[in-house]
C-alpha positions as a Markdown table, in Angstrom:
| # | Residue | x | y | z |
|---|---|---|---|---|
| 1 | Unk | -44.2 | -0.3 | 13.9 |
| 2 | Unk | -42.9 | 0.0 | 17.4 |
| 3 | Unk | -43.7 | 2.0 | 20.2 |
| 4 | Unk | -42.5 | 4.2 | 23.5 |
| 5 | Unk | -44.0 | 6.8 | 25.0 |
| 6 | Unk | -47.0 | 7.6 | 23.1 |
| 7 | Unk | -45.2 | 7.8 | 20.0 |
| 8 | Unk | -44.8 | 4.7 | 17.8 |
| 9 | Unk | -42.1 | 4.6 | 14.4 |
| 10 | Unk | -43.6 | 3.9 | 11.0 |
| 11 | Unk | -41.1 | 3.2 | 8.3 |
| 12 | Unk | -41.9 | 3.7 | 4.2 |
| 13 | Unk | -40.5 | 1.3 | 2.3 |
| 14 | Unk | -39.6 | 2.5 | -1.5 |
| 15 | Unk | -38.2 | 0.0 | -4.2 |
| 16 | Unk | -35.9 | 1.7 | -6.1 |
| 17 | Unk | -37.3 | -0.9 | -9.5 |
| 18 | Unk | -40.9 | -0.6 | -8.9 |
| 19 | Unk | -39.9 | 3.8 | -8.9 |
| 20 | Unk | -38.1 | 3.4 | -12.0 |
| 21 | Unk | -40.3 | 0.5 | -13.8 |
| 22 | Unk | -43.2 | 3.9 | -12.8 |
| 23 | Unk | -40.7 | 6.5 | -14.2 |
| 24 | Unk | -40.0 | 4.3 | -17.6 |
| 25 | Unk | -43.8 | 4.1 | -18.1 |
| 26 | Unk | -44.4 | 7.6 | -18.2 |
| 27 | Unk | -41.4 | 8.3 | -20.0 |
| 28 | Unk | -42.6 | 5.6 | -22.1 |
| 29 | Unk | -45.7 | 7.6 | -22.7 |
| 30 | Unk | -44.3 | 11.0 | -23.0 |
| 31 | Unk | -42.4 | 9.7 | -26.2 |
| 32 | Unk | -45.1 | 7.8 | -28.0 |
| 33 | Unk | -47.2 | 10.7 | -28.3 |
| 34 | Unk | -44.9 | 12.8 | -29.2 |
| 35 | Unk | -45.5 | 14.7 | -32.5 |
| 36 | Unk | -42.8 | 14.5 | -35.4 |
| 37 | Unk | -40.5 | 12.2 | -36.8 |
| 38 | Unk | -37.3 | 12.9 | -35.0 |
| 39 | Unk | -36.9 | 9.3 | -33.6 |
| 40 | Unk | -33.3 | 10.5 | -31.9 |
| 41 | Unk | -35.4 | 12.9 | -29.9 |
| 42 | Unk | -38.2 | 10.5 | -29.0 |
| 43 | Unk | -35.3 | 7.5 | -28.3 |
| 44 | Unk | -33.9 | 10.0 | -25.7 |
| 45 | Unk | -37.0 | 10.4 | -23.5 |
| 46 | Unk | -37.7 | 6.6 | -23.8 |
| 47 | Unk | -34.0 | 5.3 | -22.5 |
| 48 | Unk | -34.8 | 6.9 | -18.7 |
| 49 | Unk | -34.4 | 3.1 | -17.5 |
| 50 | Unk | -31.2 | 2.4 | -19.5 |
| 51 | Unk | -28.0 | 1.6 | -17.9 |
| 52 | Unk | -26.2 | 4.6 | -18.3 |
| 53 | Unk | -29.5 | 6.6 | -17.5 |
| 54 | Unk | -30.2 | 4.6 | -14.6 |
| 55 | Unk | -26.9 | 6.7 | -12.6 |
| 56 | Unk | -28.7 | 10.1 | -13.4 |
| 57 | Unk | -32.0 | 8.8 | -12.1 |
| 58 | Unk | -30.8 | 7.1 | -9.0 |
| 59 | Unk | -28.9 | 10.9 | -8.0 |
| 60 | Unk | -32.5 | 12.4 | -8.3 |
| 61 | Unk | -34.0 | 9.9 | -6.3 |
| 62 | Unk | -31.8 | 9.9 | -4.1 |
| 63 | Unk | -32.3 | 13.9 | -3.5 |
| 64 | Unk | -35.9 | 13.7 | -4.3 |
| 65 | Unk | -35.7 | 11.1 | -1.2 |
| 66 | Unk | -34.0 | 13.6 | 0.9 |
| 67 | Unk | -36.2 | 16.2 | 0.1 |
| 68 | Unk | -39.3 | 14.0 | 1.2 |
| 69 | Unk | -37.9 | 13.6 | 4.4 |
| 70 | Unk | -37.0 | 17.0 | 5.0 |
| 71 | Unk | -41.2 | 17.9 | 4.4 |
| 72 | Unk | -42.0 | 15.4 | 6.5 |
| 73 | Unk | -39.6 | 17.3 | 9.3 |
| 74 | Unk | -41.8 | 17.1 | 12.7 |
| 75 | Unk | -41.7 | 13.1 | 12.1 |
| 76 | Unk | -38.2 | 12.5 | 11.0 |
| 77 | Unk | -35.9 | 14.4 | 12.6 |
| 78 | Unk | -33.1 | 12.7 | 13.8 |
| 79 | Unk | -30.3 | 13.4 | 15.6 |
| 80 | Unk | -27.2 | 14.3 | 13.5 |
| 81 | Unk | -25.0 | 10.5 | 13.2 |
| 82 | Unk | -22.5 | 11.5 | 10.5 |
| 83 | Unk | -19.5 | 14.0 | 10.6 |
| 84 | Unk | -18.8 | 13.6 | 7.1 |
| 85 | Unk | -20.5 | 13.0 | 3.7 |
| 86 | Unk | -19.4 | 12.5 | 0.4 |
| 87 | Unk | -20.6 | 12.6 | -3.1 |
| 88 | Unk | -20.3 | 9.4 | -4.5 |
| 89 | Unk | -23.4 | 7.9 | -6.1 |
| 90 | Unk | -25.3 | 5.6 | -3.9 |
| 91 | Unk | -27.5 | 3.4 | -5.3 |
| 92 | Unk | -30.1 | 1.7 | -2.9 |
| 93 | Unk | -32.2 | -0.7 | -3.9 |
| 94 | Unk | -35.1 | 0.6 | -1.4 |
| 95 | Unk | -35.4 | 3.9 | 0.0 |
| 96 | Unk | -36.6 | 4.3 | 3.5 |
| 97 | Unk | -38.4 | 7.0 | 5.6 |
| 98 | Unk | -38.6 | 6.4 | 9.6 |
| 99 | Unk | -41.4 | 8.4 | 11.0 |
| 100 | Unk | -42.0 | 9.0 | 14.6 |
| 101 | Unk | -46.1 | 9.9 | 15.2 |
| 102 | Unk | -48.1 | 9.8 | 17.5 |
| 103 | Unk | -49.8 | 6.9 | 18.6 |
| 104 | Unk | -53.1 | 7.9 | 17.4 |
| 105 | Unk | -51.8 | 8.9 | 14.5 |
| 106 | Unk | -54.0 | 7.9 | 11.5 |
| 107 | Unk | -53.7 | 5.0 | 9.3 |
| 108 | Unk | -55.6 | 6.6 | 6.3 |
| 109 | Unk | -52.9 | 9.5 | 6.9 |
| 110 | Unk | -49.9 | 6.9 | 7.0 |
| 111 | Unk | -51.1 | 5.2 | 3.8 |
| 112 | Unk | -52.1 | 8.3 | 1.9 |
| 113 | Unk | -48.7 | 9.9 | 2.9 |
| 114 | Unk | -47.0 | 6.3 | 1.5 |
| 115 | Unk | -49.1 | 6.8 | -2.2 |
| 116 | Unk | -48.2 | 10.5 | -2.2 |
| 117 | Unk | -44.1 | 10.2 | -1.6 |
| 118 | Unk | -44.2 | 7.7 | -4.2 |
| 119 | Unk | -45.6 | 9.9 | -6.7 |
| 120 | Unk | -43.2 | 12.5 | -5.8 |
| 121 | Unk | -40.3 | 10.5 | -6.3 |
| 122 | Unk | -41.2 | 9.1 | -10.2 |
| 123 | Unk | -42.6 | 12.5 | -10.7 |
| 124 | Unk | -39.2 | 14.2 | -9.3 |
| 125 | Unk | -37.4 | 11.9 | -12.0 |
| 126 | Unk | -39.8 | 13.1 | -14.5 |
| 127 | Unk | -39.3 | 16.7 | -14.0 |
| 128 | Unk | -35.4 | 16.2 | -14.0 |
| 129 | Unk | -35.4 | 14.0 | -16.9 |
| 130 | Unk | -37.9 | 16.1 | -19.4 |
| 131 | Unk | -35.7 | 19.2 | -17.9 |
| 132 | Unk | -33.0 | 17.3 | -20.4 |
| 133 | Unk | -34.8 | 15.3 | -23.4 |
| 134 | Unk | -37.9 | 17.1 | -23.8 |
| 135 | Unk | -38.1 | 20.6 | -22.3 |
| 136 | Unk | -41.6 | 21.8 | -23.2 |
| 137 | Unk | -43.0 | 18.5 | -20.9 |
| 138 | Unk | -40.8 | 20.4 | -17.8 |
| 139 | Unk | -43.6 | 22.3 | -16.6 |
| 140 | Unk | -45.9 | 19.7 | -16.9 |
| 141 | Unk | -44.2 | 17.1 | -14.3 |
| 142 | Unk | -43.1 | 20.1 | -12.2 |
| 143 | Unk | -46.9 | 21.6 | -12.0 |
| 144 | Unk | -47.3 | 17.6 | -10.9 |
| 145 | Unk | -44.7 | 17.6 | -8.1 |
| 146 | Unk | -46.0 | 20.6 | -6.7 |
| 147 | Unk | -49.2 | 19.5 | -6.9 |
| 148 | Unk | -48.2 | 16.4 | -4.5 |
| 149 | Unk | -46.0 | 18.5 | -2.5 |
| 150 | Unk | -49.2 | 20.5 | -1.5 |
| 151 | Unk | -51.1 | 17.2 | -0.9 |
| 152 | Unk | -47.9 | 16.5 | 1.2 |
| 153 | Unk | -48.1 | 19.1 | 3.5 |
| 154 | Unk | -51.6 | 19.5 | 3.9 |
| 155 | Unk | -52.1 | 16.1 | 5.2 |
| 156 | Unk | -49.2 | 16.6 | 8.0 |
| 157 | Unk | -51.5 | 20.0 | 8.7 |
| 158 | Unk | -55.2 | 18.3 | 8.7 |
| 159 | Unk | -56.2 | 16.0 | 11.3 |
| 160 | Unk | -53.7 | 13.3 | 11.3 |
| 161 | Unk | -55.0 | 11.3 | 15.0 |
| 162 | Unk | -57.9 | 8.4 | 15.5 |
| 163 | Unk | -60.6 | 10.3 | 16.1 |
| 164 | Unk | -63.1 | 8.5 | 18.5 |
| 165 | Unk | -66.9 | 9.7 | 19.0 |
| 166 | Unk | -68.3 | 8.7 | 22.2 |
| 167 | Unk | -71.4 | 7.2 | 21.7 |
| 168 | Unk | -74.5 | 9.4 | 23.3 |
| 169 | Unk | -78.4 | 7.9 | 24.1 |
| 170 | Unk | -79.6 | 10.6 | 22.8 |
């Protein structure tokens, strides 16, 4: 963290193996319980970690990242560096948000904001990947993600300072 002017920056570190070691868990769990004998079915929702996989996974992360940052708007926004982007994949091996707060700003809210955006992220994958190997489990990891998202934005909106209680003798 460092600081100016009554605002100090807090950066979110995201590993890109310990979001898809999460991601292959719960895929892992999705297709163990499911129903039937259609093993090609069930092999598809198990191989989210697999090499070829890996490329779809890392394009969702990398806009499920993007779209963490642009809910957490009043602490990241950043001037505009970059005249030009492309569309070729990049693959990061950490993901990182840079938040300007206050310097009051909560701890509690800092840490609970870290736990949330990592859910989002592995749930994000999960949405996009059951989207494609196991359709009826969609709406389950996208009633998830919108779940967090709500979290998200309601601890930006709740008291998010130090709050300090002078101390009366009576």
């Amino acid at each position: 963290m460092s600081c100016s002017k009554g605002v100090k920056n807090v950066t979110l570190t995201f590993k890109m193996s310990e979001l898809l070691y999460d991601a292959a868990n719960y895929s892992y769990i999705e297709a163990d319980i499911m129903k039937g004998d259609d093993e090609h079915i069930r092999h598809q929702v198990f191989d989210i970690g697999q090499n070829g996989n890996v490329d779809r996974v890392t394009r969702v992360l990398n806009l499920a990242h993007a779209e963490c940052i642009e809910m957490l708007f009043p602490y990241t926004k950043r001037e505009t560096l970059v005249s030009e982007l492309n569309d070729i994949l990049s693959a990061p091996e950490e993901y990182h948000i840079v938040m300007s707060v206050p310097y009051n700003f909560s701890e509690t809210t800092v840490v609970l904001l870290k736990n949330l955006i990592h859910e989002y992220l592995v749930c994000r994958v999960l949405e996009d990947w059951m989207s494609i190997t196991k359709p009826e489990s969609q709406s389950n990891w996208n009633n998830k993600l919108e779940s967090i998202r709500r979290k998200i934005q309601i601890s930006l909106t709740s008291r998010g300072t130090v709050l300090r209680r002078k101390q009366s003798p009576f």
